[in-house]
C-alpha positions in Angstrom: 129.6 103.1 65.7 131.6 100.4 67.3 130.9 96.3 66.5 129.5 96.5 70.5 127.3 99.4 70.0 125.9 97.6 66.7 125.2 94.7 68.4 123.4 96.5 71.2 121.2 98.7 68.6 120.7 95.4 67.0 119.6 93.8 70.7 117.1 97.1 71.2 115.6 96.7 67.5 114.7 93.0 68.4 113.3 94.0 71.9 111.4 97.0 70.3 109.9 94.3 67.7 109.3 91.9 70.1 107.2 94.4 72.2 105.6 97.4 70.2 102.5 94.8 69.7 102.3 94.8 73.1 102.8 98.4 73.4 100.0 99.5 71.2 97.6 96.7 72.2 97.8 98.4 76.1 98.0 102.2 74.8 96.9 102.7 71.0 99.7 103.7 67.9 101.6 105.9 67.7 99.8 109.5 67.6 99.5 111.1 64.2 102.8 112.0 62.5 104.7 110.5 65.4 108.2 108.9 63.8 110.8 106.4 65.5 114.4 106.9 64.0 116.2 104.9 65.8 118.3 104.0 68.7 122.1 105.5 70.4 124.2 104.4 73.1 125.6 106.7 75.5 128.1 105.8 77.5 127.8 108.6 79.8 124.0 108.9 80.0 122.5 108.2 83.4 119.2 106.9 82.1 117.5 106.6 78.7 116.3 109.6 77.4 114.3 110.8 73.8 115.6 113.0 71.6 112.5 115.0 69.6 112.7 116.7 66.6 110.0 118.8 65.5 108.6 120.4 61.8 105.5 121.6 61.0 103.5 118.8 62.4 106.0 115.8 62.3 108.2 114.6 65.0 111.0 112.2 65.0 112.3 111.2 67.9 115.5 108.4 69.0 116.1 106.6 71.9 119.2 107.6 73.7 120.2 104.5 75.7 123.0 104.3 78.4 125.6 101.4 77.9 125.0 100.6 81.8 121.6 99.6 80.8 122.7 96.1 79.3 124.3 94.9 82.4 121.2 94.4 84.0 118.2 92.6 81.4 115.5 94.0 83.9 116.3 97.2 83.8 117.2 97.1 79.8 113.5 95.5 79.6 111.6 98.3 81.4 114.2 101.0 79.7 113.5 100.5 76.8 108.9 99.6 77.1 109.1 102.5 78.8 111.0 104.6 76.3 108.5 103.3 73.6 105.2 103.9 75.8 106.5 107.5 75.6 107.1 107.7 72.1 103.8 106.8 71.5 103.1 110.9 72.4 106.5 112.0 72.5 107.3 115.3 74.6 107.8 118.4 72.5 110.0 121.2 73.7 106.8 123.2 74.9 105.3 119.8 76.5 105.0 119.1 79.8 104.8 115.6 81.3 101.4 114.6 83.6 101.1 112.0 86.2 99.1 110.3 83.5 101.8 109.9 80.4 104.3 109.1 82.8 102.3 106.3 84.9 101.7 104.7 81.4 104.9 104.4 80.3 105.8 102.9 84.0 102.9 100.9 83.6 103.9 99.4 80.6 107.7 98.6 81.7 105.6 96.9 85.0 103.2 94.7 82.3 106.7 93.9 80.6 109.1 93.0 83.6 106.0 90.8 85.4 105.5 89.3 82.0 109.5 87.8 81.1 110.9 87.9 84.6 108.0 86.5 86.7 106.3 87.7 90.3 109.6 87.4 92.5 111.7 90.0 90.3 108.6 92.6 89.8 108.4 92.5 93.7 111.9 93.5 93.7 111.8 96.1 90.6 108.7 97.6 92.7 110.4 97.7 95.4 113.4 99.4 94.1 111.1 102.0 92.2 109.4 102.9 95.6 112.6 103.8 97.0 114.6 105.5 94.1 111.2 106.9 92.0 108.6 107.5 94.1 106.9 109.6 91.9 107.2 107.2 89.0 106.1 104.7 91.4 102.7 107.0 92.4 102.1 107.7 88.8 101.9 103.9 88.1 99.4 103.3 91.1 96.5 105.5 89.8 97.1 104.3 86.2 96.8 100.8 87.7 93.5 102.5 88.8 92.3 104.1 85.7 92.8 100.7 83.8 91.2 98.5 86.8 88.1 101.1 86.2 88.1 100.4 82.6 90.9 98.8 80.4 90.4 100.7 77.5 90.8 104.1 79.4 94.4 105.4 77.9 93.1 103.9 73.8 89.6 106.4 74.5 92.2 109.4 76.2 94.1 109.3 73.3 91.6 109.4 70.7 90.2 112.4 71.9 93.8 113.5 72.7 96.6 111.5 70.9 99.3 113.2 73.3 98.7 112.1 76.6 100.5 114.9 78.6 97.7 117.3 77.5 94.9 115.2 78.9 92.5 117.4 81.2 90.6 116.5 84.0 87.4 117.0 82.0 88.6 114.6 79.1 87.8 111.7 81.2 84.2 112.7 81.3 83.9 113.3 77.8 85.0 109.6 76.9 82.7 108.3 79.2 85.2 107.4 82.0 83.9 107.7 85.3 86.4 108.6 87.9 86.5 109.7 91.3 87.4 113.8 90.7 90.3 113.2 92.9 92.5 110.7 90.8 91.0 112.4 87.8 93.3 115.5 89.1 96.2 113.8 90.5 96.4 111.8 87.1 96.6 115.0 85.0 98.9 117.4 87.9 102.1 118.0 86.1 104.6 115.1 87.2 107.3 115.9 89.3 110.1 113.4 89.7 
């Protein structure tokens, strides 16, 4: 690893530390047997991804980073809450992503960017995810809805079901969220960027 790439693992650890708090406070631990290892930069990755490694009933999972990402602090902000949201209930390779586990992890890199950067530069990051992530930007809106119906919504989900992604429609009922059945079904339809 280059002196740069330390220093940028080194800038990710702090941000992680500075934010997991945050991160479990909105959404709950990490689910059972769930593992961080660490961060990578990739100079030729297009957007952060995880890698997932799984035995028996352990995962690990890393944080792949794109260098690009620390030329803008905005985007390196929700890059990276949003890379931890979803290593809260990392994806296996079986796993499918729902509106719901990817609206939280949006959700969270919203809470984050409106928290450091102010009103004026979420306006802007909203309005740039509208245009280039719809989907991700749809997801996010019916979270917002869940957690405007009751704030505790995604801690009660994942107690029942520490993996978000394999939420059902009738989990919602069964933690005593009440939901119109429409959003109830659009928040757990298979997410499609």
């Amino acid at each position: 690893m280059s002196d740069s790439q330390t220093i940028q693992v080194e800038k990710l650890e702090k941000l992680r530390q500075a934010w997991l708090p945050a991160v479990e406070f909105l959404f709950g631990p990490a689910a059972p047997g769930v593992t961080f290892t660490g961060f990578k930069i990739d100079a030729d990755l297009p957007k952060p991804q995880a890698s997932v490694t799984q035995t028996n009933d352990q995962i690990s999972y890393a944080i792949h980073m794109p260098a690009r990402s620390f030329t803008n602090d905005v985007m390196l902000l929700a890059d990276i809450v949003q890379e931890m949201v979803r290593g809260l209930y990392p994806l296996t390779e079986q796993a499918t992503p729902i509106a719901l586990s990817e609206g939280c992890a949006v959700y969270g890199a919203i809470t984050a960017v409106k928290q450091v950067f102010g009103e004026e530069t979420l306006g802007s990051y909203l309005d740039a995810l509208k245009e280039n992530g719809f989907a991700y930007y749809d997801a996010f809106s019916y979270v917002a809805v869940l957690l405007t119906e009751d704030p505790e919504a995604i801690k009660k989900l994942r107690e029942l079901k520490p993996f978000l992604y394999q939420v059902e429609r009738a989990d919602f009922a069964q933690v005593g969220i009440s939901l119109d059945r429409k959003i109830e079904d659009i928040l757990t339809y298979t997410f499609r960027q």
